[in-house]
C-alpha positions in Angstrom: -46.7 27.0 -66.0 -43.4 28.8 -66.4 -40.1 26.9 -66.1 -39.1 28.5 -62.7 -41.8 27.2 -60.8 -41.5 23.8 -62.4 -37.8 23.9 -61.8 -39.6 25.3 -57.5 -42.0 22.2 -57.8 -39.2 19.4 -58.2 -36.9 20.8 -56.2 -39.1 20.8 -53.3 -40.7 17.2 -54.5 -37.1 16.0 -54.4 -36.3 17.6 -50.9 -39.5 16.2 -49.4 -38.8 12.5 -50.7 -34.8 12.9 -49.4 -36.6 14.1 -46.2 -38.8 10.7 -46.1 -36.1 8.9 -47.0 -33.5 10.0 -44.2 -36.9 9.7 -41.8 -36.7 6.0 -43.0 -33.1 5.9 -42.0 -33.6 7.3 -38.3 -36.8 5.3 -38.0 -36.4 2.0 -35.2 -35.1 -1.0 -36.3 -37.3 -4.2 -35.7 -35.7 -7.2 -34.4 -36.4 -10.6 -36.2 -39.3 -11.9 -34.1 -38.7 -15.6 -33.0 -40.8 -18.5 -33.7 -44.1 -19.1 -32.1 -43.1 -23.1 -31.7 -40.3 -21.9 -29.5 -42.7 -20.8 -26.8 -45.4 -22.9 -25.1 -48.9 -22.2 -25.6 -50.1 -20.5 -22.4 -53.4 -19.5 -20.4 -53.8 -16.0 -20.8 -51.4 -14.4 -19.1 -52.6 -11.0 -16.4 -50.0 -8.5 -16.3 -49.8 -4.6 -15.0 -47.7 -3.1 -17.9 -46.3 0.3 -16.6 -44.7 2.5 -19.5 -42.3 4.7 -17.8 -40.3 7.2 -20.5 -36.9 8.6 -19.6 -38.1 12.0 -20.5 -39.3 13.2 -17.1 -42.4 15.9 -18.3 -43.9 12.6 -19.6 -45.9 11.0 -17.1 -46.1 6.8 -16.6 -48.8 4.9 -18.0 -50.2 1.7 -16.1 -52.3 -0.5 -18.4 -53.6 -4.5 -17.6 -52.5 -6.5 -20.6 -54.2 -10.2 -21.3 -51.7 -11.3 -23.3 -52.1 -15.3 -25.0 -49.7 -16.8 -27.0 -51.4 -19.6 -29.1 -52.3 -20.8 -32.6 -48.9 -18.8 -34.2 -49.9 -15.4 -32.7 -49.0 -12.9 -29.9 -52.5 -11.2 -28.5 -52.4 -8.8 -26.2 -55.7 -7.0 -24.9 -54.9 -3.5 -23.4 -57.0 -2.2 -21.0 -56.9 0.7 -18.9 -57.1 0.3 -15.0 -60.4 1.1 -15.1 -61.3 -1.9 -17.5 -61.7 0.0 -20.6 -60.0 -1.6 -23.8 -58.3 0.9 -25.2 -56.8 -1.8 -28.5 -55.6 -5.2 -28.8 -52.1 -5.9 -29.9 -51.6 -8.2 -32.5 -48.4 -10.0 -33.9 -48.8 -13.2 -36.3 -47.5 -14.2 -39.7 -48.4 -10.6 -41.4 -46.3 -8.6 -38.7 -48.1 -6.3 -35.8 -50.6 -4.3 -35.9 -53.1 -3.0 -33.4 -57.0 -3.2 -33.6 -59.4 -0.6 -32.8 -60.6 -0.6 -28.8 -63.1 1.2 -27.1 -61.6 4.9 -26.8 -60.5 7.3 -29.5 -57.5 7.5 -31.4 -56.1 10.7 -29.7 -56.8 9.0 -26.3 -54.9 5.9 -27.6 -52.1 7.7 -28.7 -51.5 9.6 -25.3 -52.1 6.4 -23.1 -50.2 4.0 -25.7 -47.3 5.9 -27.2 -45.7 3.3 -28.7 -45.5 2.0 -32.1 -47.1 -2.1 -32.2 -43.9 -3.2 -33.6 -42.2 -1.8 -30.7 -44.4 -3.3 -28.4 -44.5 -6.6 -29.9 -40.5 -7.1 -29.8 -40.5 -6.1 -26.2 -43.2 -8.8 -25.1 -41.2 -11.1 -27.6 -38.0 -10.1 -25.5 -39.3 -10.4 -21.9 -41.7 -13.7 -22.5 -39.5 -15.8 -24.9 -36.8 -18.3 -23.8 -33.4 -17.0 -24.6 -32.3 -19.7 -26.8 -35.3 -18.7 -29.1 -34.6 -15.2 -29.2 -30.7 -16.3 -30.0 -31.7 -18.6 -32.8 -34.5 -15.6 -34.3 -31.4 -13.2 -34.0 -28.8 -16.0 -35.6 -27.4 -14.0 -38.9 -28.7 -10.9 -38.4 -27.2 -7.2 -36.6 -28.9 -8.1 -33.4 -27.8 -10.3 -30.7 -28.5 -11.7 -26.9 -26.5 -12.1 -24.5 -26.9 -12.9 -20.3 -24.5 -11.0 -18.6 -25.7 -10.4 -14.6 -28.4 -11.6 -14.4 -30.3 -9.9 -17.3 -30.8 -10.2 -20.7 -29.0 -7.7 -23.1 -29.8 -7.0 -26.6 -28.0 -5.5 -29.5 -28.4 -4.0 -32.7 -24.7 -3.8 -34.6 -23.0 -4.2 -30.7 -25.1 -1.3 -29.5 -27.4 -2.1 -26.5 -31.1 -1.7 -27.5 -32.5 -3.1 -23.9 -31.8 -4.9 -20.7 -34.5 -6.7 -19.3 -34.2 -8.6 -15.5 -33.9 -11.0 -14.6 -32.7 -13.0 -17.5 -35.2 -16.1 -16.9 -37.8 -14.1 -17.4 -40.7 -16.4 -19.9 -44.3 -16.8 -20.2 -44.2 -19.8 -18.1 -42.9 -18.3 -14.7 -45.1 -15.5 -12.8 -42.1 -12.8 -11.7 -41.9 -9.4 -12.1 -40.1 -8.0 -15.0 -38.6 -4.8 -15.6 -37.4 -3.8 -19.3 -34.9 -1.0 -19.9 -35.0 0.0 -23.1 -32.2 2.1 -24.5 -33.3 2.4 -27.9 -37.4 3.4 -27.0 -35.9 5.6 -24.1 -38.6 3.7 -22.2 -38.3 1.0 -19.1 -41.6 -1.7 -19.3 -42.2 -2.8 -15.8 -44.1 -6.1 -16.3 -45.7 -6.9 -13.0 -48.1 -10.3 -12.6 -51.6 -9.7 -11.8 -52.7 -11.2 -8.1 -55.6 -14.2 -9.7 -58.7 -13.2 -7.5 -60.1 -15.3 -5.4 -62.9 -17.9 -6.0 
């Protein structure tokens, strides 16, 4: 192999790791998750979770999301309106991560554009008591605050979301609606209607 194309082959090596590395740099940060004693073990919880991006050629998504908390874990079954899982969040000990549902991946992709991480924190955000969240965030570049009648959160002073009304938790059936500046996404979280026996 002649020297110029070695000298071609690490030079382009080296760009595409200083690309990887700056795509590091731009990727989301991840809020410290706060502790699953902090929030009471609930019944499965029925919400309609409608993702709603900024970008307006992107259409809203409505999914039905069982969602338990219990046993040091976040679970969160997606389904589409229909009924069909489309992937089960999870978020324990070993981070998040989503499990295979019933449709494909590119399916999944469209219908579920978000990273789990991303997910996780949000549910995190909108279903944990705010003194939890404050004590996960103590020490680190992210912060709560309550300021009328929502709950704000920052990364280094920079507002990442809003999500009303501020007493939002797993133990009260209201509607929630997330704002979120930093996925350029709003999360309505509305309770399901329990059907009757």
């Amino acid at each position: 192999m002649s020297r110029r194309r070695i000298v071609s082959l690490l030079l382009g090596s080296l760009g595409l790791a200083m690309l990887g590395l700056a795509g590091c740099s731009l990727t989301p940060p991840v809020s410290p998750a706060p502790s699953f004693e902090s929030v009471a073990a609930t019944d499965t919880l029925k919400r309609r979770l409608t993702f709603m991006p900024d970008d307006e050629s992107q259409s809203s998504q409505t999914l039905i999301g069982l969602i338990r908390i219990a046993d040091r874990e976040l679970r969160a079954v997606l389904l589409t309106p229909y009924g069909q899982r489309l992937v089960t969040l999870v978020n324990d000990a070993k981070g998040s991560r989503y499990l295979a549902g019933d449709v494909p991946q590119a399916t999944l992709e469209k219908t579920l554009p978000v990273p789990a991480d991303w997910l996780a924190s949000r549910l995190q955000w909108s279903l944990w008591p705010v003194a939890a969240l404050r004590d996960a965030f103590a020490g680190s570049a992210w912060s709560i605050a309550v300021e009328d009648g929502s709950r704000i959160i920052r990364h280094h002073g920079k507002v990442m979301a809003r999500i009303t009304p501020a007493s939002a938790s797993a133990d009260i059936r209201q509607d929630v609606l997330l704002d979120d500046r930093q996925g350029r996404y709003r999360l309505h979280i509305t309770p399901l209607e329990e059907a009757a026996s």
